[in-house]
N, C-alpha and C positions, 0 to 999 in steps of 0.2 A: 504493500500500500504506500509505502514510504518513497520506495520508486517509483511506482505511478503517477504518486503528487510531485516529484522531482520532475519526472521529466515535461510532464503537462505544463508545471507553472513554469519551466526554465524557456520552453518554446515558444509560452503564451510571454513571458515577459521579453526575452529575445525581441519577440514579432512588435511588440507596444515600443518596447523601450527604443529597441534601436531600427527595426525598419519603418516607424510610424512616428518616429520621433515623438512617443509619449502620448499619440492617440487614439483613444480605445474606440473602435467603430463596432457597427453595431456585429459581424462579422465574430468577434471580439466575445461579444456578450453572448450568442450564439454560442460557440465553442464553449466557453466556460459553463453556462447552461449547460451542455452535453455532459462535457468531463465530470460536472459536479452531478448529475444524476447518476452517469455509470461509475462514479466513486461512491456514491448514495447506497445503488443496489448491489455494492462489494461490501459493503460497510452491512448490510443487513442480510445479505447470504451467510458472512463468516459468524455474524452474532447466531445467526439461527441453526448452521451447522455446530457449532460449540454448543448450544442446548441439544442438539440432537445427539451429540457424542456422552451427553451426561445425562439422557432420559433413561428410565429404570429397562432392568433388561425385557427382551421378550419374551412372550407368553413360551416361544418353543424353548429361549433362554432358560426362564424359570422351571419347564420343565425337566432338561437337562440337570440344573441344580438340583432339581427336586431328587432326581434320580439317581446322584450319585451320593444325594445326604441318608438315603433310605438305604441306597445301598451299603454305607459306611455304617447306618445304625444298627441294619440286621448280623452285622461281622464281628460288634463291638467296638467299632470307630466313631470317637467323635470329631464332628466336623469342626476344625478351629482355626480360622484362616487368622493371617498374624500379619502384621507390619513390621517390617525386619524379621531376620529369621533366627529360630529356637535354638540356632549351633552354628559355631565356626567351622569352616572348612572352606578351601576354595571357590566355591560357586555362590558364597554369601559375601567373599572378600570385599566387592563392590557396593557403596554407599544405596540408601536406596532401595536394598532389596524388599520383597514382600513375599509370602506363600500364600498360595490360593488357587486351585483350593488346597488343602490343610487336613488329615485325618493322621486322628491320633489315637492309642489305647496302650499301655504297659509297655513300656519299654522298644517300644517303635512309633515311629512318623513316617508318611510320604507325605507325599502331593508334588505341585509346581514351584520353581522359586521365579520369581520375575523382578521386573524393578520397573520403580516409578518413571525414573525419566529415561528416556533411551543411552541402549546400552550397547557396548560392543558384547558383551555376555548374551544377549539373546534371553530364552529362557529356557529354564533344564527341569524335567523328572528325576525326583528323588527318591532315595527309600532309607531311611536313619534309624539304626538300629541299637540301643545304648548295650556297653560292654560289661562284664563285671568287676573287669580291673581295668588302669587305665594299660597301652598301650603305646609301643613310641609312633610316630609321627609317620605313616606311609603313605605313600600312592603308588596304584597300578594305574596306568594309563593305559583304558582300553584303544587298540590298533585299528580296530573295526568303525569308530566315530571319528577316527583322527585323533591327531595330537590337540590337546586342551592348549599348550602353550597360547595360539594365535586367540583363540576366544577367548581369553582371562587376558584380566589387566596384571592376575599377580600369577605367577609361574614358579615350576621348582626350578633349581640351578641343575644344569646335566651333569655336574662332579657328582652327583647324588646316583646317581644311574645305578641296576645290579643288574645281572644278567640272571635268570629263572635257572630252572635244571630243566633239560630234554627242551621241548619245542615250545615251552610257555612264554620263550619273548616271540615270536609268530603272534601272539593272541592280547599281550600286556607287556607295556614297558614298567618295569618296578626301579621303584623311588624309595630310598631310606638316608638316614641322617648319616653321617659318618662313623663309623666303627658301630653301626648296627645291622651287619650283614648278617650275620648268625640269628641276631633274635628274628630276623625280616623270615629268616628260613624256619626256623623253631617254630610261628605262626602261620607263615604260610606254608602249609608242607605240601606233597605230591597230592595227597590225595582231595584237598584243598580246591588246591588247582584246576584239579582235572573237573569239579563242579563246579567251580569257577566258569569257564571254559564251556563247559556242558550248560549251564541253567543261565548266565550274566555277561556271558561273552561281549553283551551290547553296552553293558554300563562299567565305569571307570569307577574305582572305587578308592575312598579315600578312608584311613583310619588318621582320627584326631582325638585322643585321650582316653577316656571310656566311649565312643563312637565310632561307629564304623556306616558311610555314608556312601549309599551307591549312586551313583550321577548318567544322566547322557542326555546331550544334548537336545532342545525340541520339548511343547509342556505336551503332557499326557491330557488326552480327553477320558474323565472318570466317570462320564454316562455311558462309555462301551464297556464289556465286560473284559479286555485283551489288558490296560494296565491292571485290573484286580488279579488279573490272574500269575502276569509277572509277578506283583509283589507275594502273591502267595509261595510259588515257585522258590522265589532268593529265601524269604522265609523258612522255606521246612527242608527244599534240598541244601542250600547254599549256608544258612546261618549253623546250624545243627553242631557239622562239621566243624566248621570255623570255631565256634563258642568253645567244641571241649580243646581246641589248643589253646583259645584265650585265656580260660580258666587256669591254666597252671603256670601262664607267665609270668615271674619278676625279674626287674632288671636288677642285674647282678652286681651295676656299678655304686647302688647305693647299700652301703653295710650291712644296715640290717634285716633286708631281704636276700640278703647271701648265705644265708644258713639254711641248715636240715629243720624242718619244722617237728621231726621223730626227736632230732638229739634235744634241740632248744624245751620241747615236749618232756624228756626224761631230764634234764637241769632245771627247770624250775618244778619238778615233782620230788627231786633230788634235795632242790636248797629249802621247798617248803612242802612237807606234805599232805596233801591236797591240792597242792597247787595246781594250776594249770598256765599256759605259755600262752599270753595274747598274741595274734602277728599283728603285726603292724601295717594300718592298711598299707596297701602297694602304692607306687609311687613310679614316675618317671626322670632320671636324670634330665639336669636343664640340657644339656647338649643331644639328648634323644625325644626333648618334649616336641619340638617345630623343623622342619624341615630346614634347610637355606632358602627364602623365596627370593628372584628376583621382580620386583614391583615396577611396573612401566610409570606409574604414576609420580615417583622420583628419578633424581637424576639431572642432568644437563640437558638431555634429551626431551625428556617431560617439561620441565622446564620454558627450552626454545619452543616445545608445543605449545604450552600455552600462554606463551608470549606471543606468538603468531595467531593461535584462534581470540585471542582476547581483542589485535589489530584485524582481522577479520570481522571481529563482529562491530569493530568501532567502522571500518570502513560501510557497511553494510548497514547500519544505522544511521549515525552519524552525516556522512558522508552527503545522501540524500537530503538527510533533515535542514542539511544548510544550504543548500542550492535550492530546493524547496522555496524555504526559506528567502531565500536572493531573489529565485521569480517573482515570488509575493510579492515583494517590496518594489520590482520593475515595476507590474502589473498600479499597484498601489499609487506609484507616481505617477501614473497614467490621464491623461486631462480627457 
């Protein structure tokens, strides 16, 4: 709109100012007339399209909703759509996010995540499953979606990279922190994998603490019955497995989870008897709790970005408004 009134008033004044030497004929009044109608009915197309973009959904809308809140309530899921999201992990890194829709019960979530304002993230199907101890910081980057790098703003560093056993980098690229190869193997084992592989091939999966967060790109439609049945699938074939190696994990680098829980069991029965030996909830080393991420959002780089989209949008604003502006004033001096 801003260009519109630039260029109309910089022509119309042009034409007054300097080939009419400052006289408005009726020619004049005429075109301005024109322009200001069909600036009139742009001016009340975009108001009207903006309420239409914010009128309640439709009927076939609401029934879609309807269908997939019946369907989360007859499963045990309740529907709990949320602004910003319930857990950290890459695909929330970005300001702005929201989930929606949202189904929740016992120790798992899915739904969509999305974000308010446009995003190079897009929007992803999730499925977040809480752990029972925390875990260090991994990703498998499914091979079958592409690499996550180019669609996230924040990225792991490739010094991080392992290679799988047998043919499982074909299917996932795996991500762990430095000197956590062993534990990345100890939780992810063969036979892991191979249901990995068999049941989630399509989603990338991130472990962050006590969470473990399956991702792929694109939001799921939950009035068909094809995402319930994935998440049941990752569910009973995919978790099951997984869970009994999670369950016996600790990391080794913190002391007091480096002992026999039989011997620690028999010394405190030893030094008082009755006693019994608390453990100690698990825990993750700081060096195995976060990956290395590199973030586009800093930097020199990021930076010259928005140094350049900030002159962009001064030119594109701006820029108009004052030449606009200058017509007006031709036009205004006009006898």
């Amino acid at each position: 709109m801003l260009w519109y009134l630039c260029i109309v008033l910089m022509v119309l004044g042009v034409r007054i100012d300097t080939l009419q030497d400052n006289r408005i004929e009726a020619r004049d009044i005429r075109d301005m007339a024109v322009c200001a109608a069909v600036f009139a009915v742009w001016v009340v197309a975009a108001v009207w399209l903006r309420r239409w973009s914010e009128r309640p959904p439709s009927s076939r809308a609401r029934i879609r909703q309807g269908r997939q809140m019946l369907t989360a309530f007859a499963n045990g899921f309740a529907s709990q759509p949320r602004r910003g999201a319930a857990f950290s992990s890459l695909i929330t890194a970005e300001q702005h996010a929201h989930c929606f829709p949202r189904f929740v019960a016992e120790g798992v979530e899915f739904g969509n995540v999305g974000f308010r304002r446009r995003s190079r993230s897009g929007s992803w199907q999730y499925i977040a499953f809480r752990l029972p101890v925390p875990l260090p910081h991994m990703l498998l980057d499914s091979t079958e979606s592409g690499s996550l790098a180019p669609m996230l703003p924040v990225h792991v560093g490739r010094h991080q990279e392992l290679s799988l056993e047998g043919d499982f980098d074909r299917w996932f690229q795996m991500y762990a922190p430095a000197g956590y190869g062993r534990d990345a193997l100890f939780v992810l084992t063969p036979d892991v994998m191979a249901v990995l592989i068999d049941h989630a091939h399509g989603f990338s999966m991130e472990i962050v603490g006590e969470r473990v967060v399956f991702f792929r790109p694109g939001a799921a439609d939950y009035s068909n019955p094809d995402p319930w049945n994935v998440v049941a699938e990752i569910a009973e074939a995919v978790m099951d497995p997984f869970l009994r190696n999670t369950s016996r994990y600790r990391d080794a680098r913190i002391p007091e989870q480096n002992v026999s829980p039989t011997m620690e069991t028999v010394r405190a029965a030893l030094a008082a008897p009755g006693g019994r030996w608390a453990e100690p909830f698990p825990r993750i080393a700081d060096d195995g709790a976060r990956l290395d991420l590199e973030d586009r959002r800093t930097g020199v780089w990021w930076m010259l970005g928005a140094i350049g989209w900030g002159a962009a949008l001064m030119a594109l604003y701006m820029v108009p408004a004052a030449f606009a502006f200058a017509g007006f004033m031709s036009i205004a001096d006009g006898r």
